[in-house]
C-alpha positions in Angstrom: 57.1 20.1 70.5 54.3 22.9 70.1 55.0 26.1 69.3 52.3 28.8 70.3 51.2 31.1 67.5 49.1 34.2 67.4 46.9 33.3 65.0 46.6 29.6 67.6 45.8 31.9 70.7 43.4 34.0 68.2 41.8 30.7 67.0 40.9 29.2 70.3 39.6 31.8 72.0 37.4 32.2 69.6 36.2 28.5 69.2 36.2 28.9 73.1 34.0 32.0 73.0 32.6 32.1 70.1 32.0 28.5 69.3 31.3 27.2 72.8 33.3 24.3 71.9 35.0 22.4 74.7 38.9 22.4 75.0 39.2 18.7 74.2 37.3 19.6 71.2 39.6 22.7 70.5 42.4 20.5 71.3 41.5 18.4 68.8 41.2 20.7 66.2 44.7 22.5 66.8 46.5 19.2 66.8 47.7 19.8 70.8 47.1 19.1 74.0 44.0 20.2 76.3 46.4 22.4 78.9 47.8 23.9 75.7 44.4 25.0 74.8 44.1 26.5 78.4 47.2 28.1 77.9 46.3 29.9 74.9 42.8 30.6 75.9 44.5 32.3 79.2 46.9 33.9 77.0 44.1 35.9 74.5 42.6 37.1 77.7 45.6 38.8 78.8 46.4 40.4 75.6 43.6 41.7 75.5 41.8 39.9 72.6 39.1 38.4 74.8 37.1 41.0 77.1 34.4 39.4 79.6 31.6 41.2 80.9 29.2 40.1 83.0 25.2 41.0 82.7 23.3 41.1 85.1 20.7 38.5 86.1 17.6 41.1 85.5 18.6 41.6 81.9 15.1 41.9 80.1 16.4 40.3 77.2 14.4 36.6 77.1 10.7 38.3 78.1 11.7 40.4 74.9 12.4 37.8 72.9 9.5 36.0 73.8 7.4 39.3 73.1 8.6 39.9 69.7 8.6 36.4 68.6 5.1 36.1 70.0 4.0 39.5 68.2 5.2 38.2 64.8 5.8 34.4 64.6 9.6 34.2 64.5 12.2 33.3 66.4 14.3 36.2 68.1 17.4 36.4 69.8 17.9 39.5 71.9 21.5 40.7 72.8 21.7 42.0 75.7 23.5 45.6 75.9 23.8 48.3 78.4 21.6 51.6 78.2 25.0 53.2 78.3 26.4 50.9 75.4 27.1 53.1 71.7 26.3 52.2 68.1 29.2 50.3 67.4 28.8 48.4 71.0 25.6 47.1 70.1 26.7 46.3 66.4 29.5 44.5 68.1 27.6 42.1 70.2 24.7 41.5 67.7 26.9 41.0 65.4 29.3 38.2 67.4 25.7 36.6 68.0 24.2 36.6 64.8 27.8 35.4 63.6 27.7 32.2 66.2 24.0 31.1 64.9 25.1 31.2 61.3 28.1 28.7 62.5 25.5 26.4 63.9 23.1 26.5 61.0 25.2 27.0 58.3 26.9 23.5 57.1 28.0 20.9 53.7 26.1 21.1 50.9 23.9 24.5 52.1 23.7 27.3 50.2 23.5 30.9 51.9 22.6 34.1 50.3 24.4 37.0 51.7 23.3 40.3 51.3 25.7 43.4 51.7 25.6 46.4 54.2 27.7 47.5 57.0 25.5 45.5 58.9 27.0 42.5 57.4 30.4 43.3 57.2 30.4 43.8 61.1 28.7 40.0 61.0 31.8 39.3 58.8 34.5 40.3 61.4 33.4 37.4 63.8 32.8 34.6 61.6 35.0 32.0 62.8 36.3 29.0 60.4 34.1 26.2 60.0 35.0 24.1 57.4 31.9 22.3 54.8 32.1 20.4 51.7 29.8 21.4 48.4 28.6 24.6 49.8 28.0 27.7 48.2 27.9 31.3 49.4 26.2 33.9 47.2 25.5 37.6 46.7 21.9 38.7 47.0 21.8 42.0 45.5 23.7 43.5 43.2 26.2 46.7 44.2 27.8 48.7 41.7 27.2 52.4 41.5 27.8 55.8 39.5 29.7 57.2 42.5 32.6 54.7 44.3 32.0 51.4 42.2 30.7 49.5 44.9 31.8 46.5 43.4 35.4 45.7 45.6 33.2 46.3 48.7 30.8 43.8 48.3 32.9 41.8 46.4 35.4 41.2 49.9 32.5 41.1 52.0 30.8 37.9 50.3 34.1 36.5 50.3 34.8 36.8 53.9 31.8 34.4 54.5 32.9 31.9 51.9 36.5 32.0 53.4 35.3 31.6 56.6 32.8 28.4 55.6 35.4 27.0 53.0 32.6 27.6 50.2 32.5 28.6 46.5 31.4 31.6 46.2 29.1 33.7 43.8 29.4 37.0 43.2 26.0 39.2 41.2 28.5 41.3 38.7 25.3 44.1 38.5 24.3 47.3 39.5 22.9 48.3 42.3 20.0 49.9 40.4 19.9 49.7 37.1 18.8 53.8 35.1 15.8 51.8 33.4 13.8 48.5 33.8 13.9 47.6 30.9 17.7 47.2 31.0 17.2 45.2 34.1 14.5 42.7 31.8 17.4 42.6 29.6 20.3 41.3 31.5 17.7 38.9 33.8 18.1 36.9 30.1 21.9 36.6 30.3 23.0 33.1 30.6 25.9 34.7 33.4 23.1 36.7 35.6 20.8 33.9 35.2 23.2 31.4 36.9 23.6 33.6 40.0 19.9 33.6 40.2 19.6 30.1 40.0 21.8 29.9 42.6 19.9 32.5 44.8 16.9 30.3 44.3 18.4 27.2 45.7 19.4 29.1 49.4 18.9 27.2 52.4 19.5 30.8 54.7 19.5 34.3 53.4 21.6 36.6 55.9 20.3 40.6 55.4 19.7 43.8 57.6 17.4 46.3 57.1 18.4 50.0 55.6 17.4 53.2 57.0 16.5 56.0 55.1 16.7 58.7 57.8 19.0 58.4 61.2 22.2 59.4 62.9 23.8 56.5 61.0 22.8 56.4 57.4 22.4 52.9 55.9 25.4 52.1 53.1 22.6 52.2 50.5 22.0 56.0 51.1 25.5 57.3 51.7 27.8 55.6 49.6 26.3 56.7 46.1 23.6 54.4 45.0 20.9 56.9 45.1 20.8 60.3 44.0 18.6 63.5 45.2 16.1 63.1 43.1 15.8 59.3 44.4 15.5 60.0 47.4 12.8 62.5 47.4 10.8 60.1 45.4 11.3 57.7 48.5 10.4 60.4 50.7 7.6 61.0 48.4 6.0 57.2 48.2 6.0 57.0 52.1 9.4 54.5 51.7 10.8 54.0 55.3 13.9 51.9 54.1 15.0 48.5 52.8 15.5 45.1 52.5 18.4 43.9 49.8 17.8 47.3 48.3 14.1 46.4 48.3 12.2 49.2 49.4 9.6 49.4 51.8 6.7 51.5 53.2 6.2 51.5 56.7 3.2 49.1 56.3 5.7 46.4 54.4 4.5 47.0 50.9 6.6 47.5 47.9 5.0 46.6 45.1 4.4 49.8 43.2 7.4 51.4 44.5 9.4 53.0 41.3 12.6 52.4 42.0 12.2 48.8 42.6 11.3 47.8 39.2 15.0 48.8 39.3 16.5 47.4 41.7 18.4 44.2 41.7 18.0 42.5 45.2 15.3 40.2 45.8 11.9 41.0 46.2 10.0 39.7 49.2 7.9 37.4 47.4 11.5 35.8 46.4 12.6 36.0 49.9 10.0 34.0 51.1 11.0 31.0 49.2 14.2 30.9 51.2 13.7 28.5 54.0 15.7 30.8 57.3 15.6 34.3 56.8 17.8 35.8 59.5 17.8 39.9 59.5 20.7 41.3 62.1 19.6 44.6 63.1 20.9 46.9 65.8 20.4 50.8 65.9 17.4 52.8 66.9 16.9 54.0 63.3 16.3 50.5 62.2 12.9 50.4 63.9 10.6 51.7 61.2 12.7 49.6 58.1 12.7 46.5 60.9 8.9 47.0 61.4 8.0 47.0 57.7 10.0 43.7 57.2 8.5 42.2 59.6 5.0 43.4 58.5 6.6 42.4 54.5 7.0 38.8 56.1 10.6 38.7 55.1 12.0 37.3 58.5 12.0 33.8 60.0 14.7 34.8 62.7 16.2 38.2 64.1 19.1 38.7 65.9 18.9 42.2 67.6 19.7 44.1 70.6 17.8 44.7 73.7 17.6 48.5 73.1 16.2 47.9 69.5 13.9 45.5 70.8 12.4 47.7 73.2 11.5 50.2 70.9 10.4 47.5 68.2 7.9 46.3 70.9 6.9 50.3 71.9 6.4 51.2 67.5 3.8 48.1 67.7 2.1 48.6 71.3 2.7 53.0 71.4 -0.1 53.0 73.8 1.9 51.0 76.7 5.4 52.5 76.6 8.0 50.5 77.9 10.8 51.5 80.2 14.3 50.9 78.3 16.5 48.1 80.9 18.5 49.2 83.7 22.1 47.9 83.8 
């Protein structure tokens, strides 16, 4: 006889949801029956684990998508949101997207590079199970700093999406920034950093946002003690609009002759490049300026955002043909 569980409701409304997967399928996977499936699926929405909201039809999402992926060669995936929706609404639902692609492109023998940010520990929230064979998950950049370590934080986060894809995972045991290049020319010898980079090289998708360096809501890079003041007004100074795996940019998407990235420990975008899919996850109207430069630094092959974002992504590259932002 079955016996329902939470973590059973939890599970199939998400593969429901989430996954799209139908209830034979779900069935299948939960070892039960389909109107058990039903069952739990009507169960998570009464307890309030599954809300659904319906959009309306004259959402502007797809001609937005189609306008950004047509104004920089990508492919895009706009959320839909309300004008009335907050930060962490928009986060939310770009975040349960961009987690449900990863699930379909992520599989055995892949490798994913994950880079850390709150960005991507929202993403990290909705990853559902999917289980692969001879995969790898490893960290892009590395995180430890003078301030609060850095280390644990990342650490769980890269783990979350090796738990999640039943992978080995690899974690980049550096800082942040190192205090001189030459330390960093150094360690990129050591037979232990070496072997994450190797591994970094061999990704098949590299998950990342982008970092602001102004906004209501301060990117992890700039508030949790990786930089201090004297950093920071030399990236006020060198016209540095934010960042990419703690790669900065200039609003034009250059980077090379940035100081602090002969420091820096994430990959550049000439390294990015190499990776195959490049998906950036990006919601908040402070992203615009760092999401711009990527895209100018050719650094994305697919962005998941949301359709406020989008809308003022679209306005920073036309400014002479201001858009209205959708009703809802």
């Amino acid at each position: 006889m079955y016996v329902e569980r939470e973590q059973d409701v939890l599970r199939a409304a998400s593969m429901y949801y989430l996954q799209d997967l139908k209830m034979e399928v779900i069935a299948r996977h939960l070892g039960t029956s389909r109107s058990t499936v039903s069952r739990l699926i009507k169960r998570a929405r009464q307890a309030g684990l599954v809300e659904i909201t319906l959009r309306p039809a004259s959402t502007r999402a797809p001609g937005l998508g189609r306008s950004v992926a047509a104004a920089f060669g990508i492919d895009t995936y706009v959320v839909p949101v309300p004008d009335s929706a907050s930060h962490i609404e928009r986060l939310d639902q770009v975040s349960m997207t961009a987690a449900r692609l990863l699930s379909s492109w992520f599989d055995s023998d892949m490798v994913m590079g994950v880079a850390w940010g709150t960005t991507l520990a929202s993403v990290s929230r909705f990853l559902t199970p999917k289980p692969t064979r001879g995969s790898h998950v490893v960290q892009l950049n590395g995180a430890a700093n003078m301030r609060t370590s850095g280390i644990e934080y990342a650490s769980d986060l890269i783990s979350s999406f090796g738990t999640a894809f039943g992978a080995a995972v690899h974690h980049f045991s550096v800082p942040a920034f190192f205090d001189y290049p030459d330390t960093k020319a150094a360690m990129w010898r050591e037979r232990s950093v070496r072997r994450v980079l190797d591994m970094q090289r061999r990704a098949d998708i590299a998950v990342f946002s982008v970092g602001a360096v102004a906004g209501a809501v301060p990117s992890h890079v700039y508030s949790a003690g990786y930089l201090d003041d004297a950093d920071v007004r030399l990236l006020h100074e060198e016209g540095v609009v934010g960042d990419v795996c703690t790669v900065f940019l200039r609003a034009d998407g250059s980077w090379q002759d940035v100081h602090l990235n002969e420091r820096a420990t994430g990959p550049t975008p000439d390294e990015l490049q190499r990776v195959p899919r490049r998906v950036c996850v990006v919601a908040g109207d402070n992203k615009v300026a760092p999401l711009l430069a990527g895209l100018r630094a050719g650094v994305v092959t697919d962005l998941v955002v949301d359709e406020i974002t989008a809308t003022l992504l679209l306005d920073a590259v036309e400014p002479a043909t201001p858009r209205r932002r959708p009703r809802t």
